[in-house]
C-alpha positions as CSV (number, residue, x, y, z in Angstrom):
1,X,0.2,2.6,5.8
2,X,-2.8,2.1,8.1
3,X,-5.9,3.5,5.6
4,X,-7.0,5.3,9.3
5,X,-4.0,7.4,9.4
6,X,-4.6,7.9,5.6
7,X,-8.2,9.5,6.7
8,X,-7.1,11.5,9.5
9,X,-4.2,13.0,7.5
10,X,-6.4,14.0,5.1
11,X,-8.7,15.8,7.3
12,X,-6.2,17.4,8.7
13,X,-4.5,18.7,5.6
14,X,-8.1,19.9,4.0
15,X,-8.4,21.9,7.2
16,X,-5.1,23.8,6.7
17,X,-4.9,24.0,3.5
18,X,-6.2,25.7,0.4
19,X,-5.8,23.5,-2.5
20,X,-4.0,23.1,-5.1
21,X,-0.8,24.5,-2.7
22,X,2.4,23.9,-2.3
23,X,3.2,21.6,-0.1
24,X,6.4,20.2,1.7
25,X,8.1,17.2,1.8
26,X,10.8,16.2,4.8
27,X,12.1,12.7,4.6
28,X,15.0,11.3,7.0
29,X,16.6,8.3,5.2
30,X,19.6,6.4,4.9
31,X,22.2,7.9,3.5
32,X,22.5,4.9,1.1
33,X,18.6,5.5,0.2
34,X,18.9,8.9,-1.0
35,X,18.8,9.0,-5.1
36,X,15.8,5.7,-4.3
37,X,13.9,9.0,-2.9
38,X,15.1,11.6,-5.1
39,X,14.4,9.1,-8.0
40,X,10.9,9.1,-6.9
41,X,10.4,12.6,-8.0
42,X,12.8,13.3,-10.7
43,X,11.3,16.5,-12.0
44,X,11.9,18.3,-8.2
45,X,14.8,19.7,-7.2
46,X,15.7,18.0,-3.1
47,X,17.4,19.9,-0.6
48,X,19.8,17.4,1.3
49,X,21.0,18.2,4.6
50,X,23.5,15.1,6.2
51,X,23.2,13.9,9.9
52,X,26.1,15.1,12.0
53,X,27.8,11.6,11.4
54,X,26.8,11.5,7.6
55,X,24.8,7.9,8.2
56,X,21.4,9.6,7.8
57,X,20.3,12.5,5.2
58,X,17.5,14.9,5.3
59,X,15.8,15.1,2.2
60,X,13.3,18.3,1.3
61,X,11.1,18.9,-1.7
62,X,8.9,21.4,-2.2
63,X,5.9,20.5,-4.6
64,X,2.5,21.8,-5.9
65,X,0.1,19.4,-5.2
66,X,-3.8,19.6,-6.4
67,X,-5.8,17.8,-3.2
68,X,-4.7,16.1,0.1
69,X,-5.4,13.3,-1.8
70,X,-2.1,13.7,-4.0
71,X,0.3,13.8,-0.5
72,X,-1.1,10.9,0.8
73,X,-0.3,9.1,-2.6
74,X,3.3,10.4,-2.1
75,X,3.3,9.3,1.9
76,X,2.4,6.0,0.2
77,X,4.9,6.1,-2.3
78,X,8.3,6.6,-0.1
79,X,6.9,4.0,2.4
80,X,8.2,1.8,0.0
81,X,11.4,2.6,1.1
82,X,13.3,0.8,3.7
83,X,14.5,3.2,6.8
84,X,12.9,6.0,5.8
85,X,11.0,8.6,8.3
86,X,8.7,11.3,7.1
87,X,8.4,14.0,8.9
């Protein structure tokens, strides 16, 4: 990820919220991708939601993060993922 979209996320997060906060997480992905995310974060509980066709999954987690700092880490992390889309 472009360390400019990093900056301007991070303004825009520290304008909206008060941290820590909870925060959450919506990732499209494969369907053959989903435990690589849910792995990422094994102490969360996911919501999963599958495409109309099943070939895509909606993957939600809601976490308590300390500083807009922290998301961006996590943005960074599931970029590491092939095919997935964070909403």
């Amino acid at each position: 990820m472009e360390a400019n979209w990093a900056e301007s996320l991070r303004e825009k997060l520290d304008q909206h919220y008060t941290w820590p906060s909870l925060y959450i997480f919506k990732f499209i992905v494969p369907a053959e991708k989903v435990e690589a995310v849910k792995n990422l974060f094994p102490k969360h509980e996911s919501k999963e939601k599958n495409s109309k066709n099943g070939n895509y999954v909606s993957v939600t987690f809601q976490m308590m993060m300390p500083g807009s700092e922290a998301v961006i880490e996590v943005y960074n992390l599931v970029s590491g993922i092939d095919g997935i889309i964070a909403l």
